[in-house]
DRENPA-3360 file (N, C-alpha, C; in nm, 2 decimals, always signed):
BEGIN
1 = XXXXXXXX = -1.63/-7.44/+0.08/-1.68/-7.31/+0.10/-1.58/-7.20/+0.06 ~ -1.64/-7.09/-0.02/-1.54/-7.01/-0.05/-1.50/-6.91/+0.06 ~ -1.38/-6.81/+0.07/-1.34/-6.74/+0.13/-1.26/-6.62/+0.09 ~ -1.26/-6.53/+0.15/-1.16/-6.40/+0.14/-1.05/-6.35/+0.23 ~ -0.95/-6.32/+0.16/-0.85/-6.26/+0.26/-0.78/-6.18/+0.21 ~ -0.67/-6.12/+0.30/-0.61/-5.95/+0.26/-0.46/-5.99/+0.36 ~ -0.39/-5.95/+0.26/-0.26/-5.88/+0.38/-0.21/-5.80/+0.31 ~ -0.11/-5.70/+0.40/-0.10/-5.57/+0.33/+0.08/-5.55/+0.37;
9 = XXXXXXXX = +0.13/-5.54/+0.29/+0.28/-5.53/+0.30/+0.34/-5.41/+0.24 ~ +0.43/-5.33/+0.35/+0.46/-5.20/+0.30/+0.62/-5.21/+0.23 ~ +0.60/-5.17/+0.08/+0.72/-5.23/+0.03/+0.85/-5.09/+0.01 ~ +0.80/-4.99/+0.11/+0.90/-4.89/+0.09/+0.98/-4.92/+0.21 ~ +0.90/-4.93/+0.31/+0.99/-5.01/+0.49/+1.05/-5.15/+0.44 ~ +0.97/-5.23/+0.37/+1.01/-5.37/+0.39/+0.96/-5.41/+0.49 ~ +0.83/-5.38/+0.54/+0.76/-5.45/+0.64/+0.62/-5.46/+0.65 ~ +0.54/-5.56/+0.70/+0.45/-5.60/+0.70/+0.35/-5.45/+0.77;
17 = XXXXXXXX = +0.22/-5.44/+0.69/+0.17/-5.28/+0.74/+0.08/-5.34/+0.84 ~ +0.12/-5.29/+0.93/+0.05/-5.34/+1.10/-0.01/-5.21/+1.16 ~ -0.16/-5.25/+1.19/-0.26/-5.16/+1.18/-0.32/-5.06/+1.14 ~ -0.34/-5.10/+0.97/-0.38/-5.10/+0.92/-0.53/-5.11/+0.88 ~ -0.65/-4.99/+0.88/-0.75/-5.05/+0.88/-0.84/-5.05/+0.72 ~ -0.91/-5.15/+0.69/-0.95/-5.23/+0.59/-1.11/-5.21/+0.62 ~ -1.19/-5.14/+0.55/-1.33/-5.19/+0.51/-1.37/-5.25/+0.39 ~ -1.48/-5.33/+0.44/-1.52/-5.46/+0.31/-1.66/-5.38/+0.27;
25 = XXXXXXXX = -1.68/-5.39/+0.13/-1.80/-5.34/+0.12/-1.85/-5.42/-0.01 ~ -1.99/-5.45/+0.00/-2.06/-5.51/-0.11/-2.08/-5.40/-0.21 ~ -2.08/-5.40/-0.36/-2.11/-5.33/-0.44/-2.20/-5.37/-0.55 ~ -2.34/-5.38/-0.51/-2.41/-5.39/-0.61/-2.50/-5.27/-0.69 ~ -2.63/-5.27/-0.67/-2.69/-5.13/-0.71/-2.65/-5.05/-0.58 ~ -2.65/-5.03/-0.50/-2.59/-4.96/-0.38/-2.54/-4.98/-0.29 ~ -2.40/-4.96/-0.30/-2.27/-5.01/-0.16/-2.37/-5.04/-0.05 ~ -2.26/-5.12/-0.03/-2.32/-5.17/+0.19/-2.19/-5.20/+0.22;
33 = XXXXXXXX = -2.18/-5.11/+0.33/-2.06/-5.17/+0.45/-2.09/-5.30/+0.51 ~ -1.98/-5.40/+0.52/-2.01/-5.49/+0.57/-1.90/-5.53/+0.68 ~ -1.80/-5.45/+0.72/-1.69/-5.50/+0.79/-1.61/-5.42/+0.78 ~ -1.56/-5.39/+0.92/-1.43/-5.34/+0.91/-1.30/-5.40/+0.97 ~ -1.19/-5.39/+0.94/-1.08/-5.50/+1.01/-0.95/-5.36/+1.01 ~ -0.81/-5.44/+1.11/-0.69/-5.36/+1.14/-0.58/-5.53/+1.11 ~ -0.54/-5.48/+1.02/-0.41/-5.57/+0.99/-0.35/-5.57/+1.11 ~ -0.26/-5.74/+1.14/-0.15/-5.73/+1.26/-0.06/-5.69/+1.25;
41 = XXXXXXXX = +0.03/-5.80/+1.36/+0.18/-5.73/+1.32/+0.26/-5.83/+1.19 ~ +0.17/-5.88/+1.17/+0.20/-5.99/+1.00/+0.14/-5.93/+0.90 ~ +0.08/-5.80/+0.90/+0.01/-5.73/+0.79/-0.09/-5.81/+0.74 ~ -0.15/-5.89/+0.81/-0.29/-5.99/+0.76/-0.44/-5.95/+0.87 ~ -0.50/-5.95/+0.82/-0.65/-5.96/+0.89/-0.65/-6.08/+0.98 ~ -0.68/-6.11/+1.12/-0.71/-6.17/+1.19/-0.81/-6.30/+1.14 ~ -0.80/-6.40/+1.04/-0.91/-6.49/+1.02/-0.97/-6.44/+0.87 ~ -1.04/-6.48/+0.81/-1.11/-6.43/+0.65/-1.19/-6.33/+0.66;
49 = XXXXXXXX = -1.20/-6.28/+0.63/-1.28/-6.10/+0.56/-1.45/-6.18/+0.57 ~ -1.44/-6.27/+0.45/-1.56/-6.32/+0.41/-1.57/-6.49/+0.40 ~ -1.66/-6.56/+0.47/-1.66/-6.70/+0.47/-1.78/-6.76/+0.47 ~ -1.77/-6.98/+0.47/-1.92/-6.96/+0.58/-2.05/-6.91/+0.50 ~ -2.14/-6.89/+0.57/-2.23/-6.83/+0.53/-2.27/-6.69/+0.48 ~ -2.17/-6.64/+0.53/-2.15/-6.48/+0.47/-2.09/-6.45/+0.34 ~ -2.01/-6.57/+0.28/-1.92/-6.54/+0.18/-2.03/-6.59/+0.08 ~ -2.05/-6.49/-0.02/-2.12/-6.45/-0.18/-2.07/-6.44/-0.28;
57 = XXXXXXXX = -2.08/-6.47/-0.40/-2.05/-6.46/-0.48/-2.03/-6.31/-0.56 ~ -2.00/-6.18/-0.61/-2.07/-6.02/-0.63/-1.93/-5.98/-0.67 ~ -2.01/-5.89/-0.68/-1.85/-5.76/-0.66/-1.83/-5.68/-0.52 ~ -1.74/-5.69/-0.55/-1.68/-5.61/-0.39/-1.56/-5.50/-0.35 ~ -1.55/-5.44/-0.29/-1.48/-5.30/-0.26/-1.36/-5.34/-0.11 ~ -1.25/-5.33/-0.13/-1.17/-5.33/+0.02/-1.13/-5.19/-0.02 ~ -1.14/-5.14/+0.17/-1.08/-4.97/+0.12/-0.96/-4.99/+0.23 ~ -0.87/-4.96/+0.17/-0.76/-4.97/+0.26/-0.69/-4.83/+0.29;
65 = XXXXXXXX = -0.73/-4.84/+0.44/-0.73/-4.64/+0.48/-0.55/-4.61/+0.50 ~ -0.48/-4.63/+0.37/-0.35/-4.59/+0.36/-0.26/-4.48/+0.45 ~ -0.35/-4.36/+0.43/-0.31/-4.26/+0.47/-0.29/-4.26/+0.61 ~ -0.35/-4.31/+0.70/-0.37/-4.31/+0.84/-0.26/-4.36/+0.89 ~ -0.23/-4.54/+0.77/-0.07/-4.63/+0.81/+0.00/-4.54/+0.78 ~ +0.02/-4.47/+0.69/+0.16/-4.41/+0.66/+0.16/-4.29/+0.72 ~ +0.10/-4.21/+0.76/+0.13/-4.06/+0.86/+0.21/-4.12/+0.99 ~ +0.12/-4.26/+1.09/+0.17/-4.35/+1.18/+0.32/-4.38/+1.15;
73 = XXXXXXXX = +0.39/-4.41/+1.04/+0.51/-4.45/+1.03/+0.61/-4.39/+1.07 ~ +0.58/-4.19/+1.06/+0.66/-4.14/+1.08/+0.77/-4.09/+0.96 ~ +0.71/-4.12/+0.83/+0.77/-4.11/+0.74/+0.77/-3.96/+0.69 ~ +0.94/-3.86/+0.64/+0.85/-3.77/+0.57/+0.78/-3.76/+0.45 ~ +0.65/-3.68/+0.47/+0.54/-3.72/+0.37/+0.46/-3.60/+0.33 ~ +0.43/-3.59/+0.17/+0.40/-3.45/+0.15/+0.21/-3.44/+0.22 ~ +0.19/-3.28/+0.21/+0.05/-3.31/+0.26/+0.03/-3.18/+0.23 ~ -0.14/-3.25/+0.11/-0.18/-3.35/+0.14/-0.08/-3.49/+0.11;
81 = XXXXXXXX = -0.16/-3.61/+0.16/-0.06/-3.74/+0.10/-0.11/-3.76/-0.09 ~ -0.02/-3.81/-0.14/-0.04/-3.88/-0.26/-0.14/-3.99/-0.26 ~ -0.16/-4.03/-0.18/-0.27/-4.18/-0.14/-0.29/-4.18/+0.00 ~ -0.42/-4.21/-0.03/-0.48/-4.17/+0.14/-0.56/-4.30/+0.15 ~ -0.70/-4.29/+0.06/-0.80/-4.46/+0.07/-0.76/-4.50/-0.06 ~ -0.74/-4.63/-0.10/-0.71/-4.74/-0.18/-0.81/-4.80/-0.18 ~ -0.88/-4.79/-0.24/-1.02/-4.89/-0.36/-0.98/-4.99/-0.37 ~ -1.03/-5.09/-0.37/-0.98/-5.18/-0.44/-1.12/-5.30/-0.49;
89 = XXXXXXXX = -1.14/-5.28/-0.60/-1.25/-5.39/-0.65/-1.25/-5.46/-0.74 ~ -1.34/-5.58/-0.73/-1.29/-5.71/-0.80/-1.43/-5.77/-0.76 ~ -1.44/-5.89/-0.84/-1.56/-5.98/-0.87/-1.49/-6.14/-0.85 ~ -1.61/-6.19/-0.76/-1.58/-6.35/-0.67/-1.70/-6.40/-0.73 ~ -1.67/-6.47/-0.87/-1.75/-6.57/-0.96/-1.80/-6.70/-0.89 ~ -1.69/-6.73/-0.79/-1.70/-6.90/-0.80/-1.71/-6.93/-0.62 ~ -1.82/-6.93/-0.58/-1.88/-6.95/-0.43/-1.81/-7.05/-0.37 ~ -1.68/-7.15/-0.40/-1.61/-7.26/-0.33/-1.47/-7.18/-0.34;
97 = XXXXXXXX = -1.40/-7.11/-0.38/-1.28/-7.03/-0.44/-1.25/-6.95/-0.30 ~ -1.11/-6.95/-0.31/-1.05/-6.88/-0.23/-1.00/-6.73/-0.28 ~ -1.01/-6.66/-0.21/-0.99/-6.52/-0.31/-0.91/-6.45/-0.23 ~ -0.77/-6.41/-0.25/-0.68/-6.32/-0.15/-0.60/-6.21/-0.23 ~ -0.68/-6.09/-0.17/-0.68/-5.98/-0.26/-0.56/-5.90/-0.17 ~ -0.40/-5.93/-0.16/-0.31/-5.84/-0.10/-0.28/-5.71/-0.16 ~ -0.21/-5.66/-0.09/-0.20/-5.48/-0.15/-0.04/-5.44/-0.14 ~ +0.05/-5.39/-0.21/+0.18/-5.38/-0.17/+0.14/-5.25/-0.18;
105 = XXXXXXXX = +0.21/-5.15/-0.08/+0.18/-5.06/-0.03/+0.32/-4.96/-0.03 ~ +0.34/-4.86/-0.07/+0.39/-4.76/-0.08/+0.37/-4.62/-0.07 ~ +0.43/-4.50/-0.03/+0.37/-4.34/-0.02/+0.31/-4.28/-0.15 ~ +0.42/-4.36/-0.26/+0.34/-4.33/-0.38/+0.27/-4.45/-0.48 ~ +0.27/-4.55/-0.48/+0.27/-4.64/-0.54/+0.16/-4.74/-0.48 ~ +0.06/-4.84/-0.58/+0.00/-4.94/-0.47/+0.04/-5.05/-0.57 ~ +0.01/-5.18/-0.58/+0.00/-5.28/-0.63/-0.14/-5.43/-0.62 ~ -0.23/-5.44/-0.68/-0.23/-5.60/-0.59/-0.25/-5.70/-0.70;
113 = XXXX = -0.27/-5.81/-0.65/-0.34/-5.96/-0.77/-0.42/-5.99/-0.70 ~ -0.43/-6.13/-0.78/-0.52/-6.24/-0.71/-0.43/-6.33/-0.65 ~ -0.42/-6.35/-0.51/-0.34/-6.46/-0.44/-0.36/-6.57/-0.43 ~ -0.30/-6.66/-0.33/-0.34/-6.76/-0.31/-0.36/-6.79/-0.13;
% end
């Protein structure tokens, strides 16, 4: 069965972004919210995003509410911020496939791939 996952690692601290919140959304003819999650203190989602019976094959959207982790850090930061929500979309072809979509995370900068 296929699955999804996320961790989010802030690469200006050098630390894993803990509480962090993440919504999953389907994007086909018209978005659907399907979830929302808060990274730990390992900058991972608690368990898969998407699995099981829930996990589909589509396109899909993680929004990773940036702005909220980094005001929390205490960092100085211009304002508005440079990056607030982080889009992030991508397409899950193969219904048995593991798919881990991480984010390296910075005040100005984002990054991600395809993980493992």
């Amino acid at each position: 069965m296929g699955r999804l996952t996320t961790h989010v690692l802030d690469t200006a601290l050098g630390i894993p972004a803990k509480g962090l919140k993440i919504e999953l959304w389907s994007v086909g003819n018209e978005p659907k919210h399907m979830s929302t999650h808060e990274t730990n203190d390992d900058g991972r989602v608690d368990g898969p995003i998407l699995s099981g019976s829930t996990f589909e094959t589509g396109i899909y959207e993680l929004r990773f509410h940036a702005g909220d982790y980094l005001r929390a850090t205490g960092q100085d930061l211009p304002d508005p911020l440079f990056l607030d929500l982080v889009p992030i979309r991508f397409g899950m072809a193969d219904a048995d496939a593991h798919y881990h979509v991480p984010l390296l995370l910075s005040p100005f900068g984002y990054s991600t791939y395809r993980g493992s």
